[in-house]
Backbone bond lengths (Angstrom), bond angles and torsions (degrees), N, CA, C in turn:
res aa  C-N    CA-C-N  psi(-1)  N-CA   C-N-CA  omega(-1)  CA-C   N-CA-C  phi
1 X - - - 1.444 - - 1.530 108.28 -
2 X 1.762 122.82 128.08 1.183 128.58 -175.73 1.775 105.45 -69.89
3 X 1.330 130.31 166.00 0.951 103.34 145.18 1.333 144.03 -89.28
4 X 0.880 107.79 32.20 2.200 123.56 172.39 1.471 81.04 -101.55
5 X 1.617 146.83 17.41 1.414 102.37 175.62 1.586 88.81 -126.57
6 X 1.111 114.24 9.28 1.553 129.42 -177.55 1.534 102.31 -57.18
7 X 1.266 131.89 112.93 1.792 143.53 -177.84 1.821 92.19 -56.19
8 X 1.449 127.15 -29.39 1.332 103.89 -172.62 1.636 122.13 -95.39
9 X 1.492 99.64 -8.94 1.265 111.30 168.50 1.502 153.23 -91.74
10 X 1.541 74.72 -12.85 1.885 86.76 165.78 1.223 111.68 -116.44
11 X 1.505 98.72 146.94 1.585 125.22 177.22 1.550 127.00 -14.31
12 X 1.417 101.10 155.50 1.411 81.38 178.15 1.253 141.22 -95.14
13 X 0.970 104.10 12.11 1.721 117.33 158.04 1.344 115.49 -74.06
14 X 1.011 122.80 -33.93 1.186 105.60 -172.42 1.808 109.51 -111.81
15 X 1.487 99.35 -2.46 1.541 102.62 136.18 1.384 152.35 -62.29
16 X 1.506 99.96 -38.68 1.654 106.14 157.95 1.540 117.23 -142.35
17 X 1.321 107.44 30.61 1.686 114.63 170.56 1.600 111.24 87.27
18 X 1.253 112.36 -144.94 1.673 115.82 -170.17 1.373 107.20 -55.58
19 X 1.584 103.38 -57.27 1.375 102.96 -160.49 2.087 103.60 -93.26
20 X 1.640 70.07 117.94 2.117 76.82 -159.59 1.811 96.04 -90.71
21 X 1.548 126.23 1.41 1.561 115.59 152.26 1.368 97.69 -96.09
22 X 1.084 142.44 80.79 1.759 140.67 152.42 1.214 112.43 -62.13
23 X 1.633 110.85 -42.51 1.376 104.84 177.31 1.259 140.76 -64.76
24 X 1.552 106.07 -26.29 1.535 150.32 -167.61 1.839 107.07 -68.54
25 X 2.117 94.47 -54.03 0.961 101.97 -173.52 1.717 125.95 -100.63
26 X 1.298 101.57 4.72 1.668 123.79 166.11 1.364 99.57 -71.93
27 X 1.963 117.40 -46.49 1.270 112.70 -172.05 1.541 105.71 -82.19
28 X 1.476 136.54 -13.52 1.380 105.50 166.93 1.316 102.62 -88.75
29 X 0.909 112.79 -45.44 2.484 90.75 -176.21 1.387 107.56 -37.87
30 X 1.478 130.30 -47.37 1.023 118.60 179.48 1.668 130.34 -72.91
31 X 1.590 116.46 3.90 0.998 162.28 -170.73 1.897 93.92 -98.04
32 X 1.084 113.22 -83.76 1.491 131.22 -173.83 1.727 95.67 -56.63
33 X 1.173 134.89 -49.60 1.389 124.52 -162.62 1.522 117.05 -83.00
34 X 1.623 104.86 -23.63 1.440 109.87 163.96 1.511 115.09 -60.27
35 X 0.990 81.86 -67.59 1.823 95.15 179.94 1.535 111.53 -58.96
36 X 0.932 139.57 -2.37 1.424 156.57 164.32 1.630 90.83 -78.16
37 X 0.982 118.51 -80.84 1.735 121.90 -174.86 1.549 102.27 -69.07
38 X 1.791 129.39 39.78 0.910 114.03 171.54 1.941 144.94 53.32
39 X 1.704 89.26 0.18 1.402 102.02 -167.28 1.736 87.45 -117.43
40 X 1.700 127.78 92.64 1.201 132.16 149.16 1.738 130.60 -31.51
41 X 0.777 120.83 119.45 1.615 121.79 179.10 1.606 117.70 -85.08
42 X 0.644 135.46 107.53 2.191 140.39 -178.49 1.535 100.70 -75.37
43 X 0.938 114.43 130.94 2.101 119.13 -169.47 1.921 74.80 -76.31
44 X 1.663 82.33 164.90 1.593 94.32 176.13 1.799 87.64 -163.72
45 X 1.101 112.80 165.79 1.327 134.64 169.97 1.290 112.34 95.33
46 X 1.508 111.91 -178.72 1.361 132.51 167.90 1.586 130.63 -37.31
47 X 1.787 108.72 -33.49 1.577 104.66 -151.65 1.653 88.52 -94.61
48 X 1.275 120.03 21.62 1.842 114.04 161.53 1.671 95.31 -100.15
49 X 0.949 138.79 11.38 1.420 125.04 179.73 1.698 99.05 -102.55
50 X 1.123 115.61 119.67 1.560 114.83 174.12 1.720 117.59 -85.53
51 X 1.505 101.63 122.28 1.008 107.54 -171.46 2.034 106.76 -173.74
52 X 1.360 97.13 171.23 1.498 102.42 -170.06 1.986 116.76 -77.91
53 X 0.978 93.64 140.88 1.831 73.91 176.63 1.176 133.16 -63.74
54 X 1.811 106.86 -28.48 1.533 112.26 175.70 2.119 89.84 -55.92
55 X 1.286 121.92 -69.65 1.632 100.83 -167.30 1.453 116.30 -32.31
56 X 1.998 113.13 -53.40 1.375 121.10 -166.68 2.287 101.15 -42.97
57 X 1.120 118.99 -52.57 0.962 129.50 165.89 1.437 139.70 -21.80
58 X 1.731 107.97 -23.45 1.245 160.40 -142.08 1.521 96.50 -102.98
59 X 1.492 110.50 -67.74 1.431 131.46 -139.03 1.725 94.11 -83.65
60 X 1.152 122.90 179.54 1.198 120.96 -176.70 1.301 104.00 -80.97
61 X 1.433 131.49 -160.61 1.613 147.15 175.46 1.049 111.03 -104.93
62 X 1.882 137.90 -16.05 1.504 115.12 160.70 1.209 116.32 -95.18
63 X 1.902 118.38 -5.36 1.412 108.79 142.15 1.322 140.57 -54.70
64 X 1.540 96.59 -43.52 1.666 101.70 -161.55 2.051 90.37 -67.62
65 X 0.892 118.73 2.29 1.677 104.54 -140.55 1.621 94.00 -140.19
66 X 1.328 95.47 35.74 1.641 97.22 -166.40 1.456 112.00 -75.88
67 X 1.453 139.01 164.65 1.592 104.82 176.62 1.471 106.26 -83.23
68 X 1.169 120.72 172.01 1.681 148.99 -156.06 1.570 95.58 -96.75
69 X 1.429 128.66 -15.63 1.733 108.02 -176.04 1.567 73.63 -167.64
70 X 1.762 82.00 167.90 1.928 105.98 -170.61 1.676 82.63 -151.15
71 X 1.577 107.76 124.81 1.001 109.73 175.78 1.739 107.62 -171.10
72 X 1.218 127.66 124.66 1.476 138.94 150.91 1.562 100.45 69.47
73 X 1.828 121.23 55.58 1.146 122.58 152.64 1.918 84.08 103.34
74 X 0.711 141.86 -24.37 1.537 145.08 -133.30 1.622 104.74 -144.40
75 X 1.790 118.88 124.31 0.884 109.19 171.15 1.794 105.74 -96.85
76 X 1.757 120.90 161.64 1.549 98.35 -173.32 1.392 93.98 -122.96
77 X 1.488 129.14 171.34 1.049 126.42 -179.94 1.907 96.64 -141.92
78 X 1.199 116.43 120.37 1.253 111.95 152.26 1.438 156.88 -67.08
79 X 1.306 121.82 124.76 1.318 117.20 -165.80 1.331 100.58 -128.04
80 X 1.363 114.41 130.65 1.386 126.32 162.84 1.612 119.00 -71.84
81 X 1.440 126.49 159.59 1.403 133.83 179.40 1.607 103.38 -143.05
82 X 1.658 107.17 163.13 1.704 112.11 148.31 1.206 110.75 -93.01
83 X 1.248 107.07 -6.59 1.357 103.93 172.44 2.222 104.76 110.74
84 X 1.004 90.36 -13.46 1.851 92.88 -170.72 1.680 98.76 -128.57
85 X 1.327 129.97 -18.50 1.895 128.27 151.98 1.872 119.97 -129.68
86 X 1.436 97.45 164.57 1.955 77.28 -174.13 1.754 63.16 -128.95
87 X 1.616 120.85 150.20 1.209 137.67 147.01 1.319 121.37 -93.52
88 X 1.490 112.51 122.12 1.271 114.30 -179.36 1.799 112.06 -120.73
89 X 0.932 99.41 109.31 1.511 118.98 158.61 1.863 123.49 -44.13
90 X 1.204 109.18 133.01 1.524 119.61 -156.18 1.512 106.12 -78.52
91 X 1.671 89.98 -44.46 1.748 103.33 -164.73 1.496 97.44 -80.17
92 X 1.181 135.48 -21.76 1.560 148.77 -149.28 1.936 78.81 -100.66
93 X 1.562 112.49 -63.46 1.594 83.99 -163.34 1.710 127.91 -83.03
94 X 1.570 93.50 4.16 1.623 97.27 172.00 1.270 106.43 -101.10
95 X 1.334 135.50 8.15 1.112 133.51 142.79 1.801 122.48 -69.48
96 X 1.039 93.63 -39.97 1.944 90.43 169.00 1.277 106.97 -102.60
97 X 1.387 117.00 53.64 1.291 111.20 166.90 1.238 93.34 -133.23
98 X 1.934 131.06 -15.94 0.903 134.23 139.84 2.031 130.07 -40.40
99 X 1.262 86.87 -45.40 1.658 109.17 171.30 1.628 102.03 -60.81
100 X 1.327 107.33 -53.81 1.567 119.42 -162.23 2.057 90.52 -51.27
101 X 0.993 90.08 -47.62 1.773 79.67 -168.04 0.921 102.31 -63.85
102 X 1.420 156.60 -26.02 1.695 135.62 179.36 1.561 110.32 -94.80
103 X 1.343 122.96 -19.77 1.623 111.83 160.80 1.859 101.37 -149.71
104 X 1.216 121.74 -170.07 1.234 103.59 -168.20 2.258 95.46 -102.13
105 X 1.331 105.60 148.02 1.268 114.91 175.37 1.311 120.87 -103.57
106 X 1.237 121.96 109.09 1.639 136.52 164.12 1.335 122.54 -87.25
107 X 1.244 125.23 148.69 0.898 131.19 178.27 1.292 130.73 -111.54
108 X 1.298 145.07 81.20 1.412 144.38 163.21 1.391 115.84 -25.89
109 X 1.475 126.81 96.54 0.959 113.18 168.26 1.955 131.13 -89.09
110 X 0.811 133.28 71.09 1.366 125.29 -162.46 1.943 112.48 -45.49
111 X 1.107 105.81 137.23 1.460 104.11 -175.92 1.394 105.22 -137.06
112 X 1.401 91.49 100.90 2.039 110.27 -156.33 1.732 97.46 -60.53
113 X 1.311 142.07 -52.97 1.034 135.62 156.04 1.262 137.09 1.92
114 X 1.394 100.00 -65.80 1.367 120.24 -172.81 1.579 125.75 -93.04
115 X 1.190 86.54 -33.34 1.799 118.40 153.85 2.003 85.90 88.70
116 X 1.321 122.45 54.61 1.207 110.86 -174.97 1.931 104.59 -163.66
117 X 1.597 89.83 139.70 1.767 78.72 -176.81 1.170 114.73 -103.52
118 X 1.645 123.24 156.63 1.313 128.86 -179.98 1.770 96.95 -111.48
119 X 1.320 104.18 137.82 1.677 105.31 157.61 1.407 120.94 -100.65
120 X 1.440 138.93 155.29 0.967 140.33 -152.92 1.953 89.26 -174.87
121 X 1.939 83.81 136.53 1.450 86.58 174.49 1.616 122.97 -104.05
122 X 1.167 145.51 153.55 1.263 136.16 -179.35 1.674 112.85 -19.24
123 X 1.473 103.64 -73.20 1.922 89.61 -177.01 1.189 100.12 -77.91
124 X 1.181 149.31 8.42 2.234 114.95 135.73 1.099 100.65 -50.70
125 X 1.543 135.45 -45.45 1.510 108.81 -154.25 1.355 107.47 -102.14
126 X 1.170 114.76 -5.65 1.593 111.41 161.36 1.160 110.96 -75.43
127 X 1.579 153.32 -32.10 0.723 168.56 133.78 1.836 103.96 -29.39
128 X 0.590 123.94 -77.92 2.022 129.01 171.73 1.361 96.59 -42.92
129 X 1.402 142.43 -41.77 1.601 116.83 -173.90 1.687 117.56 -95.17
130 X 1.289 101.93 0.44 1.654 107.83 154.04 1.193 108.11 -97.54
131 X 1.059 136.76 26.43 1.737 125.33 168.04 1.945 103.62 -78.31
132 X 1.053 101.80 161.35 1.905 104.84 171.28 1.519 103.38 -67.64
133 X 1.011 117.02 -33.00 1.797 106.17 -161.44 1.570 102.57 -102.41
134 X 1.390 116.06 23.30 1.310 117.90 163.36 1.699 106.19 -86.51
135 X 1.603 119.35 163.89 1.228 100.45 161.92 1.605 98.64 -151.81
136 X 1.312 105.25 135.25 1.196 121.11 168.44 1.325 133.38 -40.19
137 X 1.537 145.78 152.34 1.066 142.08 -143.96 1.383 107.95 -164.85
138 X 1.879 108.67 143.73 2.056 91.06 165.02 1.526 72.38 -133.12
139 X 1.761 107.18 131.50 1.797 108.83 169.63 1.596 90.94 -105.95
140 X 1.249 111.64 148.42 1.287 141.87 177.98 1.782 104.77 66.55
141 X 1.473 99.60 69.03 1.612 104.62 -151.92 2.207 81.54 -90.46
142 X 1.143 102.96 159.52 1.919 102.84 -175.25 1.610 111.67 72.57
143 X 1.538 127.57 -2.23 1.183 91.69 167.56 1.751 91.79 -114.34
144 X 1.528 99.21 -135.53 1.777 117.70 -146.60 1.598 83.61 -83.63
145 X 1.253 120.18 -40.43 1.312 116.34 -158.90 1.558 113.68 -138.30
146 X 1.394 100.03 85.31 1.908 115.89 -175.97 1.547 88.06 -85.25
147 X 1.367 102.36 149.85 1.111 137.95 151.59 1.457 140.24 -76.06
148 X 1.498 124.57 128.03 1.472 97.88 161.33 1.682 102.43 -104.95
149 X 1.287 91.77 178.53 1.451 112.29 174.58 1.618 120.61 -174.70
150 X 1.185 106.75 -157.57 1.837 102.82 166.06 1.640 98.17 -170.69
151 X 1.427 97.02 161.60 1.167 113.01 175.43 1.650 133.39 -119.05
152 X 1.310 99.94 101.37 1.659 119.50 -153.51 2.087 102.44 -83.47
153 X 1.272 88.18 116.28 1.607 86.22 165.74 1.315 113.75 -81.28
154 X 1.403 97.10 132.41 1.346 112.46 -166.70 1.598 108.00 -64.21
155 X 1.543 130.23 -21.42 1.656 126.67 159.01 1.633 112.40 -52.94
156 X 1.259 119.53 -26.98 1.439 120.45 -179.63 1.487 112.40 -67.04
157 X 1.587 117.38 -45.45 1.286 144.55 -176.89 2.257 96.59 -53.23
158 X 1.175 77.92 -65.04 1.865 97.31 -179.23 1.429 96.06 -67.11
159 X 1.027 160.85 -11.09 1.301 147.28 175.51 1.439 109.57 -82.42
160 X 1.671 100.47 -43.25 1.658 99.25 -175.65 1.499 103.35 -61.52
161 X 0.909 105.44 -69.51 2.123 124.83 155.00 1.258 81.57 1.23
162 X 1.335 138.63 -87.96 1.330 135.57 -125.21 1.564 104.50 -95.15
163 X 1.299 107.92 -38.78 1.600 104.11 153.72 1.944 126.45 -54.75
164 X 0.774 99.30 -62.90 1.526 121.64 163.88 1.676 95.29 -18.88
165 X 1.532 97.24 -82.19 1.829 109.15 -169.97 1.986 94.64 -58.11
166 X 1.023 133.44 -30.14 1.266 109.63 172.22 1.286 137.24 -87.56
167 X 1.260 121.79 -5.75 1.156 153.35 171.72 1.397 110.14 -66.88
168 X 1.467 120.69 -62.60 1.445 124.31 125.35 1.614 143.08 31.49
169 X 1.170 70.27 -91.33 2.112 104.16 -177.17 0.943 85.58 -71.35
170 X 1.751 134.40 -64.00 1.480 115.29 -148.43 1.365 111.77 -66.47
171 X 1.030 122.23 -41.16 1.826 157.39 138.95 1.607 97.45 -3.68
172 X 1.042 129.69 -60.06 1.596 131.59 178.60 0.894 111.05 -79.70
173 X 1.691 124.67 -51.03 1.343 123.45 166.13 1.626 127.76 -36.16
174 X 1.227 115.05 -50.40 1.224 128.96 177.21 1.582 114.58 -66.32
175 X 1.284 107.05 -53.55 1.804 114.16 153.13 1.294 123.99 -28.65
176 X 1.338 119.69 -64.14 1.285 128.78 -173.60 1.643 110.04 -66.17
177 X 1.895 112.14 -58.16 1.307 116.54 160.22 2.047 115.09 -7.16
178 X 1.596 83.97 -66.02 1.635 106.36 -156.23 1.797 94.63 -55.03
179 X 1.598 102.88 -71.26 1.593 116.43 -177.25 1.460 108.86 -45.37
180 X 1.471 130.87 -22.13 1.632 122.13 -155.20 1.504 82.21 -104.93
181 X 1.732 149.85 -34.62 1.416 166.15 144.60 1.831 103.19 -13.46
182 X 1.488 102.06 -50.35 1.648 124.39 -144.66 1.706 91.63 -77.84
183 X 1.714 98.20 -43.50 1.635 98.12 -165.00 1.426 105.56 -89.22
184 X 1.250 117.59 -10.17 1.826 106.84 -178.29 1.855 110.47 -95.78
């Protein structure tokens, strides 16, 4: 790998395509949908501290990797999508799994596609990068500091979702069963 093909060194367009604030604008939908459900988000982390990245580089990994909003019992962390994979970073999610132990960590995923966010809590997505149709990854593979990660189709994400919500129902169903049993 040259370094012009290095993911941290080129621009940002051609880091995340047209829209070169993705990050910006993952964080207002997820911004807009809280506050839509009445539940405001408070910014939290590192990227309000102004400063160079070689320092950010500096700081440990549950700094650099702090979550992005603090809000209603729940810290959130944003993740951008195309909408058809979400990449998740190794060092990034055992760092909020550090977070996870002092309140619980969600994840906003924005899925530019669809123009709509999904939340997901740490074990969904620990759970989503052991699935089979995930596939493993090293980004910035040849230099000093490769990455792992994986790349989660976002139907895998919605499946748990869809298990999850049925799991649920049956869950009430069985509730109600019991309580409607209790009174006759």
């Amino acid at each position: 790998m040259t370094p012009a093909e290095r993911f941290y060194e080129k621009d940002s367009l051609d880091r995340i395509g047209e829209d070169a604030l993705a990050g910006d604008l993952a964080e207002s939908k997820v911004e807009q949908v809280m506050a839509a459900m009445d539940r405001p988000v408070h910014p939290f982390g590192p990227r309000r501290v102004p400063t160079e990245r070689v320092q950010q580089m500096t700081w440990p990994s549950i700094v650099r990797h702090m979550p992005d909003y603090l809000g209603w019992g729940r810290f959130i962390e944003v993740q951008g999508s195309n909408g058809t994979v979400v990449i998740f970073k190794d060092e990034k999610l055992r760092s909020l799994e550090w977070w996870d132990g002092i309140m619980p960590v969600f994840m906003g995923i924005y899925l530019q596609a669809q123009d709509e966010v999904m939340f997901c809590d740490l074990p969904t997505i620990r759970w989503a990068i052991s699935h089979p149709d995930v596939k493993e990854l090293t980004l910035d593979a040849g230099t000093r500091n490769p990455k792992l990660a994986w790349e989660v189709p976002v139907s895998v994400l919605l499946e748990r979702r869809v298990k999850d919500a049925f799991a649920a129902a049956k869950k009430e169903e069985k509730d109600a069963e019991r309580t409607a049993s209790k009174n006759t």
